[in-house]
C-alpha positions as CSV (number, residue, x, y, z in Angstrom):
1,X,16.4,23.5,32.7
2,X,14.1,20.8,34.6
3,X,11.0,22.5,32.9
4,X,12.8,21.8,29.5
5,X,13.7,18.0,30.7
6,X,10.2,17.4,31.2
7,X,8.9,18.8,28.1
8,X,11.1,16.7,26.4
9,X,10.0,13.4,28.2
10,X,6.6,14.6,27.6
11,X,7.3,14.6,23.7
12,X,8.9,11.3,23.7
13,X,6.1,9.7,25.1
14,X,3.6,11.0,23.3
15,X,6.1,10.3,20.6
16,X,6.3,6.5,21.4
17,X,2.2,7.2,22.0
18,X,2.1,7.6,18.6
19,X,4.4,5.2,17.1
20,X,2.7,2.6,18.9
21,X,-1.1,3.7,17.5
22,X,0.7,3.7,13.8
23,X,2.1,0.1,14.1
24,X,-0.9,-0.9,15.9
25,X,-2.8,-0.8,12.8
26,X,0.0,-2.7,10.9
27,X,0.4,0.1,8.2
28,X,2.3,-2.2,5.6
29,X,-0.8,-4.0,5.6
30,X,-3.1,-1.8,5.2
31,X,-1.1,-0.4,2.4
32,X,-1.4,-3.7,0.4
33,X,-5.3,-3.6,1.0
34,X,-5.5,-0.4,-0.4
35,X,-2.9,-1.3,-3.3
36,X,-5.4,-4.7,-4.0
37,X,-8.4,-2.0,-3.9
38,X,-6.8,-0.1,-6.7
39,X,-5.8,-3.7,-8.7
40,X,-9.1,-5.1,-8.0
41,X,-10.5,-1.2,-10.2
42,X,-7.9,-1.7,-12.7
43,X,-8.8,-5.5,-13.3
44,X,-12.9,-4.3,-13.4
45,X,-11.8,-1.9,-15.9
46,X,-11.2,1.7,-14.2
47,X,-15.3,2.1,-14.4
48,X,-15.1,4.5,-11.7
49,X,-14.1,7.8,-10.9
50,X,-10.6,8.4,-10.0
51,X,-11.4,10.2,-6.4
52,X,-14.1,6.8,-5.8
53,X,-11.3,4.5,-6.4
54,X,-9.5,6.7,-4.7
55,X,-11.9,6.9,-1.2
56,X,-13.0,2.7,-1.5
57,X,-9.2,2.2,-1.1
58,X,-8.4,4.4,1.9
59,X,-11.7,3.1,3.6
60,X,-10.2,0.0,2.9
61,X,-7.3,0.6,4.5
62,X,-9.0,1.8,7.7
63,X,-11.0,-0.8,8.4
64,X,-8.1,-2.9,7.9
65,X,-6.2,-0.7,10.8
66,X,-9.2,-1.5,12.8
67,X,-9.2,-4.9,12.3
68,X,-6.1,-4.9,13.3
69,X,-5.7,-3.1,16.1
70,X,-9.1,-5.1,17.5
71,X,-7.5,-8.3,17.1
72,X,-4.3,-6.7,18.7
73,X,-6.6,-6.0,21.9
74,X,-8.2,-9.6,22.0
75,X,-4.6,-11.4,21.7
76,X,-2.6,-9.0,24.2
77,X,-2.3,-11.8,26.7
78,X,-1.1,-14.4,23.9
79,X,0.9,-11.3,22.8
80,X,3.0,-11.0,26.0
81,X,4.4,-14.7,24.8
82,X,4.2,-14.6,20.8
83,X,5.1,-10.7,20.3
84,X,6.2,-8.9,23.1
85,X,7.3,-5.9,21.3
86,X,3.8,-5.3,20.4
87,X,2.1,-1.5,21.1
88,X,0.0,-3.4,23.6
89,X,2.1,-5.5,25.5
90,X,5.0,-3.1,25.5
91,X,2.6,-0.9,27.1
92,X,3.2,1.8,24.5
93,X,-1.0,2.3,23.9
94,X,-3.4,1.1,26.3
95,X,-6.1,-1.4,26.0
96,X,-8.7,2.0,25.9
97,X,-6.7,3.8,23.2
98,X,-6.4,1.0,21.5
99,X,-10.3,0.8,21.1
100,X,-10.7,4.3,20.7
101,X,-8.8,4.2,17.8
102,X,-10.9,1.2,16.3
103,X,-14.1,3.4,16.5
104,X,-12.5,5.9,15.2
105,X,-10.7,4.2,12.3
106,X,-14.6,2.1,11.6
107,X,-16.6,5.2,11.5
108,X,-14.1,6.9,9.4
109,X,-14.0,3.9,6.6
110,X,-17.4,2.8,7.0
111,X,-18.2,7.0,6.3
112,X,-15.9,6.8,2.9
113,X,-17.3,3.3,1.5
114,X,-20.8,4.7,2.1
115,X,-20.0,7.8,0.1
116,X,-18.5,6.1,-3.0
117,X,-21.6,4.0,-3.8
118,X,-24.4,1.8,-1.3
119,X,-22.8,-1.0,-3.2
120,X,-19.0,-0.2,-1.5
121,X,-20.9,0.6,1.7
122,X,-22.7,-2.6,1.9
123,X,-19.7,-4.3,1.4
124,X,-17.8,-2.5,3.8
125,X,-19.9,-3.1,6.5
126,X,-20.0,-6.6,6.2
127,X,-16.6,-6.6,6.1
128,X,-15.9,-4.6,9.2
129,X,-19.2,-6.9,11.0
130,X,-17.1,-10.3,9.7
131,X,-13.6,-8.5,11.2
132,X,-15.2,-8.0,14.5
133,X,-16.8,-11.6,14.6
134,X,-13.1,-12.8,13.8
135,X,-11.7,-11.3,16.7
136,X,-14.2,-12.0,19.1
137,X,-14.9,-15.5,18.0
138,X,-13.7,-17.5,15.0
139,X,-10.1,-17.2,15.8
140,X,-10.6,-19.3,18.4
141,X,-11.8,-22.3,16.0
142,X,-8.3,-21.6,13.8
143,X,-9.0,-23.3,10.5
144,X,-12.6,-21.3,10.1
145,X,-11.1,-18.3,11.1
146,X,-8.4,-18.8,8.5
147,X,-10.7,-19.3,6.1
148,X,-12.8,-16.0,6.9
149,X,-9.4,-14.0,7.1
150,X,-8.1,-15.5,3.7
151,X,-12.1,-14.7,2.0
152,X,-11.8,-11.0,3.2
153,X,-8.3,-10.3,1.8
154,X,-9.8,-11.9,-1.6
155,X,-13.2,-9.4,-1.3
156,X,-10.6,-6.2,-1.7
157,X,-10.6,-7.3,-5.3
158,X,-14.1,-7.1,-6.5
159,X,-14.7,-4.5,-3.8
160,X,-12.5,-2.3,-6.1
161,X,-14.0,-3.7,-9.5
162,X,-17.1,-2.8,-8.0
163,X,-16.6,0.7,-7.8
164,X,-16.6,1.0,-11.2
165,X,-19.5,-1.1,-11.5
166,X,-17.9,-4.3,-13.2
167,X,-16.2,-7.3,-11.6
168,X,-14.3,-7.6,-15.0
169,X,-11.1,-9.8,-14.6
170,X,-10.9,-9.2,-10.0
171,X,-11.7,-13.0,-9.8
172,X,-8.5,-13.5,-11.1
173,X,-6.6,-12.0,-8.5
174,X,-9.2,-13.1,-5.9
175,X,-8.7,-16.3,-6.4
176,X,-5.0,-16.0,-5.7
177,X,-5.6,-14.1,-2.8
178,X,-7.6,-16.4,-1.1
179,X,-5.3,-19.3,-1.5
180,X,-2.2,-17.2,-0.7
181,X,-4.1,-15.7,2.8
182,X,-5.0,-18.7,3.8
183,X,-1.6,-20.4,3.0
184,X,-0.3,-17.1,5.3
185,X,-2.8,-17.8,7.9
186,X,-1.8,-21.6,8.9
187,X,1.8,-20.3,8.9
188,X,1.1,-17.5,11.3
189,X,-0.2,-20.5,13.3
190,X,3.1,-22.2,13.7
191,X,4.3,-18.9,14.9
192,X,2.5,-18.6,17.5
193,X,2.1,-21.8,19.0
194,X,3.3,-21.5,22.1
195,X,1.1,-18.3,23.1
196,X,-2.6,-20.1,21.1
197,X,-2.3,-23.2,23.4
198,X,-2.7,-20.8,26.1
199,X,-5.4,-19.4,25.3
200,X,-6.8,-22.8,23.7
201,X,-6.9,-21.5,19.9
202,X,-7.3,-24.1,18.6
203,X,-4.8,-23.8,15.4
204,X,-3.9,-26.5,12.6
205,X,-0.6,-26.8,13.8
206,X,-2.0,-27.3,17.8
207,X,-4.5,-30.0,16.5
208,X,-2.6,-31.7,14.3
209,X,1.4,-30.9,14.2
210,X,3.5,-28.1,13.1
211,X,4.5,-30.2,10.4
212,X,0.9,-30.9,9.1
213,X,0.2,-27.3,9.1
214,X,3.7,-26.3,7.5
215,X,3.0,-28.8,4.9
216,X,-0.6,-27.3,3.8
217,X,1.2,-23.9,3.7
218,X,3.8,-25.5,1.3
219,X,0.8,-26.8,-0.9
220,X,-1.3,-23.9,-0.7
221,X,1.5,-21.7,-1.6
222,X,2.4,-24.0,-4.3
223,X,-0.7,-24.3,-5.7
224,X,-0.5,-20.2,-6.0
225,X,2.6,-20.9,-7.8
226,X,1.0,-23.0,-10.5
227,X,-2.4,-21.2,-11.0
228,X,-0.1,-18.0,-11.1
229,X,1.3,-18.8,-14.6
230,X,-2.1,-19.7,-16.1
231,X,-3.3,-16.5,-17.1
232,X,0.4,-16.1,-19.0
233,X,0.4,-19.5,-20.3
234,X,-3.5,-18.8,-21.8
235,X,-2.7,-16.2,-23.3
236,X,-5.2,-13.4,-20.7
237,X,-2.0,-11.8,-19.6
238,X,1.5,-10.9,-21.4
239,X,5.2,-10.6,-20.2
240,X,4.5,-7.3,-18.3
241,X,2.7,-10.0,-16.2
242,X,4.7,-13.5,-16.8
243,X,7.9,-11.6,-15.0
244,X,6.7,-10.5,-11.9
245,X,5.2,-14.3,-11.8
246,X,8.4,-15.7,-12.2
247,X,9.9,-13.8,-9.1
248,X,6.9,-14.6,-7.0
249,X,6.9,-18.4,-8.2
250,X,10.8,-18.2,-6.8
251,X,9.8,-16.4,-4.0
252,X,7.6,-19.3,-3.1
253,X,9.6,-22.2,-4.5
254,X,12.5,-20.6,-1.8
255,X,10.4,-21.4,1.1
256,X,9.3,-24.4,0.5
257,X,11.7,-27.0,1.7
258,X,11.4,-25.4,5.3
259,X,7.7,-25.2,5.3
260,X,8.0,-29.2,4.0
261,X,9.9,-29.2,7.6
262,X,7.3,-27.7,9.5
263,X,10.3,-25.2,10.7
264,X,10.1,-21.5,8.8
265,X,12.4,-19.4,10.2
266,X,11.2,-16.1,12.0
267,X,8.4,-14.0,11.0
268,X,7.7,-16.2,7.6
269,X,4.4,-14.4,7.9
270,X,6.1,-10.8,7.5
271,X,8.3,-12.6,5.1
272,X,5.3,-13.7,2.7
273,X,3.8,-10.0,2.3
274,X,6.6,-9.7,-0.5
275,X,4.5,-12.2,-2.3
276,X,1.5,-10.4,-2.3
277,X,3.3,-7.1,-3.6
278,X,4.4,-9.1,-6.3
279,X,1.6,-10.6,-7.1
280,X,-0.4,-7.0,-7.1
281,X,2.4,-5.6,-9.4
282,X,1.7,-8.4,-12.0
283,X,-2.0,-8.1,-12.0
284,X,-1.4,-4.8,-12.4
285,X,0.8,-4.8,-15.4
286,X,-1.5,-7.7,-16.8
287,X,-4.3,-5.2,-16.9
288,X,-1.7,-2.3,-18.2
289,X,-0.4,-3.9,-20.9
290,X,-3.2,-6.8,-21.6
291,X,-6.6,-4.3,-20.9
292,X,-9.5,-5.7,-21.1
293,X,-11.8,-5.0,-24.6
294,X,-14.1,-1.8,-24.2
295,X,-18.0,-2.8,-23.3
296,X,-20.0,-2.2,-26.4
């Protein structure tokens, strides 16, 4: 009977050991980054082979886990303040597993990009080089790390178009994804205030206010909102794309009085990743129903 106790503590931690490595690489996330891997080919045209969109996406999505999980292991002090529950602070992966599982996940994606194409691979790695220089350095500036965050998320794009060879239509979302990120990014800042002025990051909302940096969130989000119903309006995109547009302009328009305020309520950060699955789905159905013409 004590033998059987044990065994089953033994499976629940290994259990919560696991749990903890999974959320550690924040798999909504990654999930989007493969989803705006697979946009990105359908706005390029669907060039490329099925299994290479197929492999640039899930190579995406793991170096997106590492990223994660290395920023994760630089922030665990600010993390004990900001995000307790977190695998690292709760103590549910250690700082060493927690980097294991960044090599691993690297080596793993960086092995995939390189065998779709030297093109993906190139990419790839800079991507995972710019991830690690984030962590390690740039966050610490805030704005300039925003910036670099918000220009990776917009890469995925023409990272996918690229597979097939053609950047076709990716600037499109790219462009939206860049604005959005980085509208995400200064939020996340007034989030975590209290644990960045310990460890002197230097966010907009620490240099300036909270209310300056909700305020450049509103306007960046806004101006998503606006650019978002240009490619209807012109004429490049039909309704399959003008309704998810419309939910995702509401979306935003929802938020912005208490971003105005400087005061968004809880995770807005979590909040705002249903703005980027919309915003996939319409590109998407853009590009379904509105493809572009054949190459001659």
């Amino acid at each position: 009977m004590h033998k059987r106790t044990e065994n089953g503590r033994l499976l629940a931690e290994i259990g919560k050991s696991i749990r903890g490595i999974v959320v550690l690489a924040r798999p909504i996330n990654c999930l989007l980054t493969a989803g705006s891997v697979v946009v990105g080919a359908v706005a390029g045209g669907l060039g490329g082979a099925p299994v290479d969109i197929a492999m640039a996406a899930l190579a995406a999505a793991l170096i997106t886990g590492a990223g994660n999980a290395l920023n994760d292991v630089q922030d665990i002090e600010e993390d004990r303040i900001n995000q307790p529950q977190r695998p690292l602070p709760a103590g549910l992966v250690s700082p060493l597993a927690a980097i294991v599982m960044v090599g691993l996940l690297v080596v793993s994606g960086l092995g995939l990009a390189w065998w779709v194409s030297p093109v993906t691979g190139m990419m790839a790695t800079a991507v995972a080089l710019a991830l690690t220089g984030y962590s390690i350095w740039l966050k610490q500036t805030g704005p300039a790390g925003n910036i670099l965050v918000a220009a990776l998320a917009a890469t995925t794009f023409p990272y996918g178009a690229l597979v097939g060879g053609d950047l076709g239509r990716s600037w499109i979302p790219a462009t939206f994804a860049f604005l959005y990120h980085l509208g995400r990014e200064v939020a996340k800042g007034i989030e975590d205030m209290e644990g960045d002025q310990r460890r002197d990051i230097r966010t907009l909302a620490l240099r300036v206010s909270p209310i300056a940096a909700g305020r450049v969130t509103a306007l960046l989000l806004g101006l998503v909102a606006l650019l978002a119903l240009l490619p209807w309006t012109v004429g490049i995109y039909g309704i399959g794309y003008g309704l998810p547009v419309v939910l995702l302009d509401a979306f935003i328009l929802a938020w912005f009085p208490q971003l105005w305020r400087g005061a968004p309520r809880g995770r807005l950060s979590r909040r705002l990743l249903v703005g980027m699955a919309l915003g996939l789905l319409a590109i998407c159905l853009g590009e379904v129903l509105e493809p572009l013409p054949p190459i001659p």
